[in-house]
N, C-alpha and C positions, 0 to 999 in steps of 0.2 A: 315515015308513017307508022313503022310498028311502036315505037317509044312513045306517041300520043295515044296510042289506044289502049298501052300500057300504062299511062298516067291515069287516062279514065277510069281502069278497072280499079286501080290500087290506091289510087287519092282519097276516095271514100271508106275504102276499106279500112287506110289508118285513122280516118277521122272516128269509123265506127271503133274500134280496139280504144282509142286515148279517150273518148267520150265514156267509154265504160271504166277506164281506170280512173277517169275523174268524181264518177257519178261510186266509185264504190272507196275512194277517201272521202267524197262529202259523208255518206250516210254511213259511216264507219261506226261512230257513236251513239248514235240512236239505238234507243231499246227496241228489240221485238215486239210485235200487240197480237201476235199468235192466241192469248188466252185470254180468255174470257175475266172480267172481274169476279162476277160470281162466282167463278171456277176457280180462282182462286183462293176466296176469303173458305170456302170447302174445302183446300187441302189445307190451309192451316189449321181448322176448326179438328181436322181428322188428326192432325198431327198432335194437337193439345191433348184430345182425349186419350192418345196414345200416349203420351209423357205423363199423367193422370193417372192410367193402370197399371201401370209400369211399376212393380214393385221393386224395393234394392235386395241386390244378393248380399250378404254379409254372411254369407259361410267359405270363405276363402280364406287361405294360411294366411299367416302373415311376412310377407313380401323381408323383414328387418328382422326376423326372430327364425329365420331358418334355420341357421348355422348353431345355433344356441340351443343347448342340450334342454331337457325338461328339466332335468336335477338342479342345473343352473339357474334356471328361474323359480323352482320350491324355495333352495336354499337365500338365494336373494329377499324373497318375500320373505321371509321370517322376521316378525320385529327382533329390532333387537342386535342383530348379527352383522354390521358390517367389514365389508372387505378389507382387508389389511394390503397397503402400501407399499412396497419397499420404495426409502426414499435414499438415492445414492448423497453422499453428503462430500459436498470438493472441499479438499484440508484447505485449513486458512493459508495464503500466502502472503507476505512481506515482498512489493513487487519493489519496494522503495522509491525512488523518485529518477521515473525514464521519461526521458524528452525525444521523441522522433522526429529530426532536426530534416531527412527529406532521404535523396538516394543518390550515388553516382553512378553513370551509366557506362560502361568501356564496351564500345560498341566491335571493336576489334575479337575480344574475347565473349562477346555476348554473355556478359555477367554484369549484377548488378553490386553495391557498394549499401550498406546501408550508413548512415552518422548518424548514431547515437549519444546521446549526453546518461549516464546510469553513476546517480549517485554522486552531482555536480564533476565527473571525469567524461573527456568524451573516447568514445570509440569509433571504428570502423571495423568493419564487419560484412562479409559475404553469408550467404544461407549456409545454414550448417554448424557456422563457427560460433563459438562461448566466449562468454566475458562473465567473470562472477556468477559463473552456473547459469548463467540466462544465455538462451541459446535462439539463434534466430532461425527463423519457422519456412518464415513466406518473408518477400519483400515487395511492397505495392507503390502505388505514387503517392498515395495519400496515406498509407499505414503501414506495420511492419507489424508481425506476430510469432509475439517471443511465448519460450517455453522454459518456466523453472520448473524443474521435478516434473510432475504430472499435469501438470496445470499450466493452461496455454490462456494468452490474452492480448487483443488487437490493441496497438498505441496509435492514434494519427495524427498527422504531422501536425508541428506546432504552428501558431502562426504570429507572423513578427511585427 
């Protein structure tokens, strides 16, 4: 007898909880109509003439010219006067004629093998090592970068 009088109380009770969870996903999307139209099209109206009186401030630094001394922009404006460059200039090289033919891998010693063709001869070569003053830099899959003298330059692999 006690579990029927407790179905009576609590039967309704979930019906009323699920009917409210239903009824607040149906009306989920609906707009509010809390405001009046009139009342509305007044705060726009109010808001326009606010964007209307509103004058711009234009006495503020400049945000890009902090760091920049005064004299440095005197001396810039002046006709006439511009800045001088230094431009580094790379000597000419004769890299002659290099083929980077690929790499071999010796997975034992985790080092790699470059084969190179310099100058119709080929070589092999690990990082580090020279061949006619050309010296190997880096070794990649697709390239290898050699260094004669000062001057460094990526070769990539050829293809056959």
């Amino acid at each position: 007898m006690k579990s029927k009088k407790a179905t009576y109380i609590l039967f309704p009770l979930v019906v009323l909880i699920w009917g409210y969870v239903a009824y607040s996903i149906v009306t989920y999307g609906e707009p509010e109509t809390d405001l009046d139209p009139i009342r509305v099209g007044d705060i726009v109206a109010e808001q326009e003439q606010q964007k209307k009186a509103r004058p711009l401030q234009l006495d503020y630094p400049d945000p890009f010219l902090k760091r920049v001394s005064a004299n440095r922009l005197r001396k810039a404006s002046e006709p006439g006067t511009k800045p001088i460059k230094k431009v580094k200039k790379e000597p000419e090289v004769n890299w002659g004629n290099i083929v980077y033919n690929g790499y071999i891998r010796n997975n034992q010693k985790k080092t790699k093998i470059a084969l190179l063709n310099i100058d119709g001869k080929q070589f092999l070569g690990q990082q580090g090592e020279s061949y006619l003053e050309k010296t190997i830099r880096s070794i990649q899959q697709d390239s290898v970068q050699l260094q004669f003298g000062v001057a460094r330059k990526w070769f990539t692999k050829s293809k056959k």
